[in-house]
N, C-alpha and C positions, 0 to 999 in steps of 0.2 A: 504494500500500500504506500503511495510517495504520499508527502506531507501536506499538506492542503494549501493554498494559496489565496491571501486574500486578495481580494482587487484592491486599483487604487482607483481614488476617486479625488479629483483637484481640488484641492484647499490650503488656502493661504490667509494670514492675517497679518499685518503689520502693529508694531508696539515699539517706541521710543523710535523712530524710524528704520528699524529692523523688520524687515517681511521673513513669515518663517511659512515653509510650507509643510504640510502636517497631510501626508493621501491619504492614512487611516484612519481620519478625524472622523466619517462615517462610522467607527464601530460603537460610538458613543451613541444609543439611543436615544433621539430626540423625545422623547417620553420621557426619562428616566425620572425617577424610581419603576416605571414600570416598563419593561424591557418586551418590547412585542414585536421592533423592529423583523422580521423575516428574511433577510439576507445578514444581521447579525447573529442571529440564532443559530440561522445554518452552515455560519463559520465558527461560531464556540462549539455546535455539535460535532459537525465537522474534526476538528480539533482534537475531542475528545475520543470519536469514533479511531485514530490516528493513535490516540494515545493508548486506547485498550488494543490494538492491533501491534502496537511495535513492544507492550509491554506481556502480549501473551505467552511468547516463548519464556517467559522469565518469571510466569505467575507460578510454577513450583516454587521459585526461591521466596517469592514475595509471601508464598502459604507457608513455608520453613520459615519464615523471619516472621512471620503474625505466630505462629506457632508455641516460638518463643517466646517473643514477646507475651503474650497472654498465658503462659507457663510461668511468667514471673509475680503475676498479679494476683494477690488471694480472692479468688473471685467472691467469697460471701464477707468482704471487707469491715470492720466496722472501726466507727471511733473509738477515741478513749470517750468516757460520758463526764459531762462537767458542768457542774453545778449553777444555777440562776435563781435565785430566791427558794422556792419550794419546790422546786424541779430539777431532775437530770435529764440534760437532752446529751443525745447522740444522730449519729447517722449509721446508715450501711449498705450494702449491697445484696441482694437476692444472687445465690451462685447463677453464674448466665448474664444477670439484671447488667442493662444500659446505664443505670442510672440509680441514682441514692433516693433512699427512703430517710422518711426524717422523725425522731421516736422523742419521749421524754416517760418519764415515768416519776411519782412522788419521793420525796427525799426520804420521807419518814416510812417506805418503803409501801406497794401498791402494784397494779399490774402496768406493762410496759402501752403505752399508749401510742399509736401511730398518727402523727400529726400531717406527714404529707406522703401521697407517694407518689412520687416523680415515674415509674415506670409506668404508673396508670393514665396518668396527665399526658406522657408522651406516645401513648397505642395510638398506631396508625400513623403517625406525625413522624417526615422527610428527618426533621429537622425540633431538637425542643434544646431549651437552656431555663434553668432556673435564675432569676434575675434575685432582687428584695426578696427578703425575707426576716418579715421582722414580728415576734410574737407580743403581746401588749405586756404593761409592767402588771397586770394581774393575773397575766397566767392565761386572760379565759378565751383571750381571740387569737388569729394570724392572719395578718396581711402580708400578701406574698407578690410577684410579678414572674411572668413567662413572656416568653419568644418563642414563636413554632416557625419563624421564618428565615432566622439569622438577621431580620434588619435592625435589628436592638430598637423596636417599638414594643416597649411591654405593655404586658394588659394587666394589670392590680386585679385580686380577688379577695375577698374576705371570708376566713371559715371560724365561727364559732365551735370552739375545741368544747366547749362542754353539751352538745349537741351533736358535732361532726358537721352539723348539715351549712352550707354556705351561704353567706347573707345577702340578699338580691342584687347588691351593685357589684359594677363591675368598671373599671376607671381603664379606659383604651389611650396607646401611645404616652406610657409614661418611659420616664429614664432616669430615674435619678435612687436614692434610698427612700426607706420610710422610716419614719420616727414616731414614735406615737407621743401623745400628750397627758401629764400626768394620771387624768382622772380617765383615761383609755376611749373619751367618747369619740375622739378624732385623731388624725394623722393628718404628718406633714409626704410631699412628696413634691415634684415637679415633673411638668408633663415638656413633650418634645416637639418643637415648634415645626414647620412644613419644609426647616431647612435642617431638624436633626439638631435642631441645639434647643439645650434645656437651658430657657432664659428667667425663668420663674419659678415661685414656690410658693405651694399650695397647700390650702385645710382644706380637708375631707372631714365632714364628719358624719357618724356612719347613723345611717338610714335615712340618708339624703341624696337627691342625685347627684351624678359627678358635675352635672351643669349649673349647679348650687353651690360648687367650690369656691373659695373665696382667693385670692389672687392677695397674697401677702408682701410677696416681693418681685420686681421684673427689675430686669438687666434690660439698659438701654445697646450698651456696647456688645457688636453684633459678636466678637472676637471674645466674649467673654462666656465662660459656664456657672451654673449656679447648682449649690448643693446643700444637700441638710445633712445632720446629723447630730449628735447629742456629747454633753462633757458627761465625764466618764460618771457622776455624781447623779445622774440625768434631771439635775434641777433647772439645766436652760439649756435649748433647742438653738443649734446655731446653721444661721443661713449665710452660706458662704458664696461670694461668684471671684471669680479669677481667670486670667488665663495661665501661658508654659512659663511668667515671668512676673506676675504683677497678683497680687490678693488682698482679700476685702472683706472682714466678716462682721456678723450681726449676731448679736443675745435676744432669744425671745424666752420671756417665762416660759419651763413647760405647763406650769398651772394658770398661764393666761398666754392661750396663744392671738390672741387677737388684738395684745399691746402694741404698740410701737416699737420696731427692732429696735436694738440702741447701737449703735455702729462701736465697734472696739476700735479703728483708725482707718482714717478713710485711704482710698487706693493711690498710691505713687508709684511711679513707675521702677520698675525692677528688683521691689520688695515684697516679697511673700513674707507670709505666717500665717499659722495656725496655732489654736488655743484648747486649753483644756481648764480645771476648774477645781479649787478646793477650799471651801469653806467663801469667803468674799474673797478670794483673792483669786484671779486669773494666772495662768501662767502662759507664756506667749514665747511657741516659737518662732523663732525670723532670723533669716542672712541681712536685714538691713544695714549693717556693720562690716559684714565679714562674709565669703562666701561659704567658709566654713559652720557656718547659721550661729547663734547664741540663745539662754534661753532668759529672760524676762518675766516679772511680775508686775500686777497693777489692779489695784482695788476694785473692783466690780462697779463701785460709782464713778470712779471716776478712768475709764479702758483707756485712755489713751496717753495717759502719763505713766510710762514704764521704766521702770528701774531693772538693770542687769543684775541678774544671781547668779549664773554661769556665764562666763566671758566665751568668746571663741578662741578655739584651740586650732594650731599650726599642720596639727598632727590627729587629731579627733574631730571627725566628721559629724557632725549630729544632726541626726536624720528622724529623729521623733521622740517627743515626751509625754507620759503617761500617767495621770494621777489618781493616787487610792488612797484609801481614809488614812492609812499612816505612813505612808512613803509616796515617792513617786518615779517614776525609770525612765529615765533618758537610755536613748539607742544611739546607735552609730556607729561608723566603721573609725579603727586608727589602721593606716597604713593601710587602707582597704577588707579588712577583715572586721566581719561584726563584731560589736558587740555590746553587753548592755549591763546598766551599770544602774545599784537601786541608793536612791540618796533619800537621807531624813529629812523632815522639813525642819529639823530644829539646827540644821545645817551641817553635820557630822560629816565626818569622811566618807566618800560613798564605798560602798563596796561593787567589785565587777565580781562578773559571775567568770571561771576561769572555763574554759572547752580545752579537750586535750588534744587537737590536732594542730598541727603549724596551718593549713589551711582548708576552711571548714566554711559554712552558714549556719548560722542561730538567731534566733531573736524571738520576741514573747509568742504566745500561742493566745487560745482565744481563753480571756477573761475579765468575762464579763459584770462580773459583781464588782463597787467599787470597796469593801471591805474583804476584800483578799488578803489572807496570811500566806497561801501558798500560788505561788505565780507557774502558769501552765507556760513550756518553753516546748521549740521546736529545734531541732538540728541536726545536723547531716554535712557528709562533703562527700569527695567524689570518688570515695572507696566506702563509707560510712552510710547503709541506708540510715533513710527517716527517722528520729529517734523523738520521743514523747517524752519529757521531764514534767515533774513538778519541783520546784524551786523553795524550798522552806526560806523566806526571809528571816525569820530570826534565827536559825540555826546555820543555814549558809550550804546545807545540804540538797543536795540532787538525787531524787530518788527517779528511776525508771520506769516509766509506764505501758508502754510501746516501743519495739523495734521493726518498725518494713519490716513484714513476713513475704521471705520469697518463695513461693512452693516450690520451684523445682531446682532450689538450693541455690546458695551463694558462699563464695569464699573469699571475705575481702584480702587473705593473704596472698592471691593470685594479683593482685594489682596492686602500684604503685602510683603516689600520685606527688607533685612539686609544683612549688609558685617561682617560675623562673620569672627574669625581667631583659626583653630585650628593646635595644637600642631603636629608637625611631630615625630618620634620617634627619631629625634636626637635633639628635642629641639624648630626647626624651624618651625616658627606661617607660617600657608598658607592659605592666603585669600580664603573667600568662598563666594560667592554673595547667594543666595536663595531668593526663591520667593514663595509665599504659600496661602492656603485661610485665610482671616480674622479670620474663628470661626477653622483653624487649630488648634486638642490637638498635645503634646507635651508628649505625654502616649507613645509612641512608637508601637504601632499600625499601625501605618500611611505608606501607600508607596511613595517612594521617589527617583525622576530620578536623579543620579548624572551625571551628563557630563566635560570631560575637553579631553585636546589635549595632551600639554608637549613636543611641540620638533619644533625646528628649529628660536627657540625666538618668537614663534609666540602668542599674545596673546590674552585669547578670551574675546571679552568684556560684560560687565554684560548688553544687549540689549535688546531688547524687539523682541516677537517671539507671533505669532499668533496660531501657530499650537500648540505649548506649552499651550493653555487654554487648549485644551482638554485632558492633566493629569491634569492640577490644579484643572478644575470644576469637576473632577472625585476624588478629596480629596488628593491628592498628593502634597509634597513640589518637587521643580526642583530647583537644586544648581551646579552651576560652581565653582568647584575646580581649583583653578588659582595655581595650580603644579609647580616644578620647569620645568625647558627645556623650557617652554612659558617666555616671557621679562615682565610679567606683573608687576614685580615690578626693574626691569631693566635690564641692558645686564648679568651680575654677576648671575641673578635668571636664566636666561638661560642657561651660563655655568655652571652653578649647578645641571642642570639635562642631561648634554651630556656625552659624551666619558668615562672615567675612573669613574665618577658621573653619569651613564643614571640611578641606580637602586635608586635615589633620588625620580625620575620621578614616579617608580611605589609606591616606598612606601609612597610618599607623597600620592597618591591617596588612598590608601589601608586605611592609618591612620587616610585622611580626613574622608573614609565612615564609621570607627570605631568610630571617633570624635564624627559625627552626632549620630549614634547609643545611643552615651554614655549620650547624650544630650539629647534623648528622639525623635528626630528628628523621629525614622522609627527603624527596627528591621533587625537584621542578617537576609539574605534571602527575602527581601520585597524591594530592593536595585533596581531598574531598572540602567543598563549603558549601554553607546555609545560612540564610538569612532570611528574616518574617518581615514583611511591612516596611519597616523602615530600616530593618536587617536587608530586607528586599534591593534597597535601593543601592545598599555598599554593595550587596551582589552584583548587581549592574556597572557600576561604576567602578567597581576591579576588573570586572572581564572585560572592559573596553581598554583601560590599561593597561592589566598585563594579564593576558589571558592564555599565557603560556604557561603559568603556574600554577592550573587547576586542571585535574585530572575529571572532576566532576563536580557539577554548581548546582544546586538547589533555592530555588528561590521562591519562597511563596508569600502569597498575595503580597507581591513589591510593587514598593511605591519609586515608580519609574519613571510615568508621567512627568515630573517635579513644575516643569516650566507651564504646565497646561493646565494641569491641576492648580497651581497658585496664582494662575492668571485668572482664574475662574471664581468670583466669588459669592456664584449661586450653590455651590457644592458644601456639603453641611461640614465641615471642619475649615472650609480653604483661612475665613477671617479668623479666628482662634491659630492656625499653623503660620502665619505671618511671622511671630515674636521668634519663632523655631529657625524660619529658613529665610523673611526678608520676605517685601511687601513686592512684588516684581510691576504688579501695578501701577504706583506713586514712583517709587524709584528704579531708577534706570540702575545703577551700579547693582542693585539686588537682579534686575533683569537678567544684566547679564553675567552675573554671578551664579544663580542658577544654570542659566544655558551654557554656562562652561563646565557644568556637570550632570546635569541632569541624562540620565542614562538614555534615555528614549530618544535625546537630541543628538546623542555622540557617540550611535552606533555608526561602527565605521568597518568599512571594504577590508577586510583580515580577517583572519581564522579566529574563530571563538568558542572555547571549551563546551564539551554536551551540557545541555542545561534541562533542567526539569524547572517546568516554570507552571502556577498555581493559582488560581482566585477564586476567588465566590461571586457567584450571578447577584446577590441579594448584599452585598456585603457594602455598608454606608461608609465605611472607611478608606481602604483604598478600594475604589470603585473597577469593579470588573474589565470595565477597559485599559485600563492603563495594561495591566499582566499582556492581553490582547495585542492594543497596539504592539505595543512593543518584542511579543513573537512573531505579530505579521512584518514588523522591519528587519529584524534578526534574520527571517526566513531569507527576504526580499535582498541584504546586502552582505552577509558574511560570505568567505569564500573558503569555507571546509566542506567538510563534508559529514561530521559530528551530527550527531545525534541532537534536535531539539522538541522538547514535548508538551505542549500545553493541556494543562487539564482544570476546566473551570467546573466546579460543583454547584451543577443548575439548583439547587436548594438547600443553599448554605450561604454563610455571611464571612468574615475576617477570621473565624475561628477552627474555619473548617468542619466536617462531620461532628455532630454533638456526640455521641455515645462514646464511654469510656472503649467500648471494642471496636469501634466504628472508625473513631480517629486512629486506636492502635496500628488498623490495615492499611492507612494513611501514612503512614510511618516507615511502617513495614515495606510499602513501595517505594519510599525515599530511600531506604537502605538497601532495596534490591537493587535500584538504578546504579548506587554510588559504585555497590562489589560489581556490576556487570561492567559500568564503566571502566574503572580502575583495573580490572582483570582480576583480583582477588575469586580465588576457589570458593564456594559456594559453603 
């Protein structure tokens, strides 16, 4: 079967006096959100009909890699159970089950009580995701939110738990959390405007219609999100709007939500915080100062005169603070490594909690009561599964709750794992986590998956992955390049790889995989990579550079498009990703700052490594065309002969297939493509 060809069709636009011609501008449906165009359809089906044809010979491997993979997963999975007022809740899985059931049962002990079951909700349905989920402070209600489409337009439902039976409203196209309000008769949430942005916040209050809701707060600034949620004491409801750079929040009583917010400080440009709350006193994170953030206090009357209690540190990252009736935790990484540290309010020395690997992920787990004596923790690294603690604060002790159960065995003494740091070409060391077999050579021989992201401070941490044995016990090393644009070593590593700095971002990656090469690690061409979204988009922008160092690219639902999507700002993120990549609009140097990188513009006549490329038909984030375009140019101008495969999931969004086994088979073909490419034995 040869690979399908899209047509071109003339189109050009001019911007700053630059005309840019764009042939596949057609695959954008002029409907969009609703995709009915008929010669686009039948080049995504197209495409995909191509993609099950060239991946049939290879569907044994791809059932021996799901095979696996789901031989690692305890299928009737459950939580640890942990405590909320008069209740324990937990989750779990049904052996088989797609999806979590959601349970709680009386403290003072009673039968186990099933509060939701997600496998029921999802019968029949392409596609489901559980959004909100949030039970009232008395126990006796739940408001929850679903997605059956992937477009992340939830629909709020209401179940009276001491009945089962569900309460008549039903609140369509929300997005945001729910909160409920002390005396439980209502809830906060915010619904999603006709461009996908949640610009308001809203009281429900129940047995009323949703047309009855009362509109508390809107956002005028189109680039801005708004959100609720509650200080940890849940005595005031905070409505917060912000964008990737600027924040703005509001106190409303929970026992009067129909007051006047009272603004904690209003929004300045390139200062975030976020707040929490104990007793009158606020406490207020913010980088206002420092890119390394500080944490601040300030009287409940009076929010916006703040006094410093923790300064910012050179070397300690702090990434979030949390407050309970007699302590409170700051987080953060030093030197890039979590970790999290419980301080008194009467100002004593704080204590960290100590993890026993040189490099690991930890940080609190879920606990929700604000009179906690024992703090529920998570961590793991990347020989270490999943592990469950409870944290005794006044004893300093860690006791064990859960460890990853893998059913068909694990052995972390077969693997080793190291935080190397190599040289970027302007000088700057960039962490690298790796993980390998034991009797790994260092001959350069070897294949070697690199993955990393690089954008929006997000960063990824060196964890542990099950699906990932199956390149290790195939002889492979697997390394996270912690890039800049990710915060892995603080807000500063972030802004280092954005705006007038994004090409930090690629060539940090490029230099880590030369680094590894130089080291012995694996060879030019033996290089497996991935990247998601905005991972998507460093995939692009390395195989147009140097695309002789990747034996196999994976890139799903990447954000490729950059220069069309930002010029665009009918599209529901483009005014909110402005502060991330440049206004290309207004300013001409952001213009053509973009167009000197953006992947889709700067595919070029040379050979380009096999690529497995991804999107979702329904997906409001990177929109389905972009993946599109940019396989019908790839198609139309490289001159190999390489393998390129696009595969769009007609009913699915950014997330890809919902079902915990669904997306495993997902995987499972990304890992078949990498070994058939690379030549790797099966």
């Amino acid at each position: 079967m040869k690979p399908p060809v899209a047509n071109t069709r003339p189109h050009s636009f001019t911007t700053h006096g630059v005309t840019i011609d764009d042939p596949w501008a057609w695959l954008k449906d002029a409907n969009y959100p609703d995709v009915t165009d008929k010669d686009v359809l039948a080049y995504l089906e197209a495409e995909n009909a191509y993609f099950e044809a060239a991946m049939a010979p290879h569907q044994p491997l791809v059932d021996t890699i799901y095979a696996e993979m789901k031989g690692r997963i305890k299928e009737d999975e459950s939580s640890v159970p942990q405590k909320d007022g008069d209740w324990l809740y937990w989750t779990d899985y049904e052996t088989g089950g797609e999806y979590r059931r959601w349970w709680r049962k009386p403290v003072v002990g009673g039968p186990d009580e099933l509060l939701l079951d997600e496998p029921a909700l999802a019968a029949g349905k392409e596609y489901f995701r559980l959004g909100a989920f949030s039970v009232s402070n008395d126990g006796s209600k739940l408001a929850y939110a679903i997605d059956d489409s992937g477009a992340e337009r939830f629909e709020v439902r209401v179940k009276d738990l001491t009945t089962g039976e569900h309460l008549p409203e039903v609140i369509p196209g929300m997005l945001s959390d729910i909160v409920w309000t002390s005396d439980d008769s209502a809830f906060l949430y915010g619904l999603a405007n006709k461009e996908w942005r949640t610009d308001n916040a809203r009281l429900h209050r129940l047995g009323t219609p949703a047309s009855d809701d009362v509109e508390l707060f809107h956002e005028a600034d189109e680039g801005y999100r708004v959100g609720v949620s509650e200080t940890s004491d849940r005595r005031w409801i905070i409505i917060a709007t912000g964008d990737h750079v600027t924040s703005e929040a509001y106190l409303l009583p929970a026992n009067d939500p129909l007051a006047t917010p009272v603004m904690v400080a209003a929004r300045k440009p390139g200062r975030e915080y976020d707040i929490d709350a104990h007793g009158d006193t606020l406490f207020i994170h913010t980088n206002d100062t420092d890119p390394m953030w500080r944490l601040c206090t300030a009287a409940v009357a009076t929010p916006g005169e703040w006094t410093e209690l923790i300064a910012p540190s050179p070397h300690f990252y702090m990434t979030g603070v949390e407050c309970y009736a007699d302590f409170f935790v700051v987080e953060g990484r030093e030197d890039g490594l979590d970790q999290v540290e419980i301080h008194s309010y009467s100002g004593d020395a704080p204590k960290r909690i100590a993890f026993p690997e040189p490099s690991y992920a930890a940080g609190l787990g879920d606990n929700p009561e604000y009179d906690m004596k024992v703090l529920r923790l998570g961590y793991e690294s990347m020989v270490t599964p999943g592990t469950v603690y409870d944290y005794d604060v006044a004893t300093g002790g860690l006791t064990t709750l859960k460890v990853q159960e893998i059913p068909s065995g694990y052995d972390g003494d077969k693997y080793r794992t190291e935080r190397l740091k190599i040289a970027a070409r302007d000088g700057t060391e960039i962490p690298v986590s790796i993980v390998y077999p034991k009797d790994f050579a260092k001959d350069g021989g070897a294949p070697l998956f690199l993955y990393a992201y690089g954008a929006y401070g997000h960063a990824i941490p060196p964890g542990f992955s099950t699906g990932r044995l199956s390149l290790l016990d195939r002889g492979f090393a697997y390394a996270i390049a912690h890039i800049r644009g990710g915060d892995d070593l603080g807000q500063q590593w972030y802004h280092d790889g954005k705006l007038e700095k994004r090409a930090n971002t690629f060539n940090d990656f490029v230099d880590v995989a030369k680094g590894l090469i130089a080291d012995g690690w694996t060879s030019a061409g033996r290089i497996a990579t991935a990247g998601r979204s905005a991972g998507g988009e460093l995939m692009g922008a390395i195989v147009n550079s140097d695309p002789e160092l990747w034996g196999a690219v994976i890139a799903d639902v990447p954000f490729v498009d950059v220069l069309n999507t930002m010029l665009d700002a009918t599209l529901p993120l483009t005014p909110g990703e402005w502060p991330e990549w440049g206004n290309p609009i207004e300013d001409k140097a952001a213009f053509d700052l973009i167009r000197s990188y953006s992947p889709y513009d700067n595919v070029g006549a040379h050979a380009y490594p096999p690529l497995f490329i991804s999107g979702g038909l329904n997906d409001p984030r990177v929109t389905y065309w972009e993946p599109a375009k940019w396989a019908a140019r790839l198609r139309a101008t490289k001159t190999d002969d390489n393998i390129l495969l696009l595969k769009t999931n007609m009913g699915a969004g950014h997330g890809g297939k919902s079902g915990r086994f669904e997306s495993l088979r997902e995987g499972a073909e990304e890992h078949a493509f990498v070994l058939w490419q690379l030549g790797v034995e099966p």
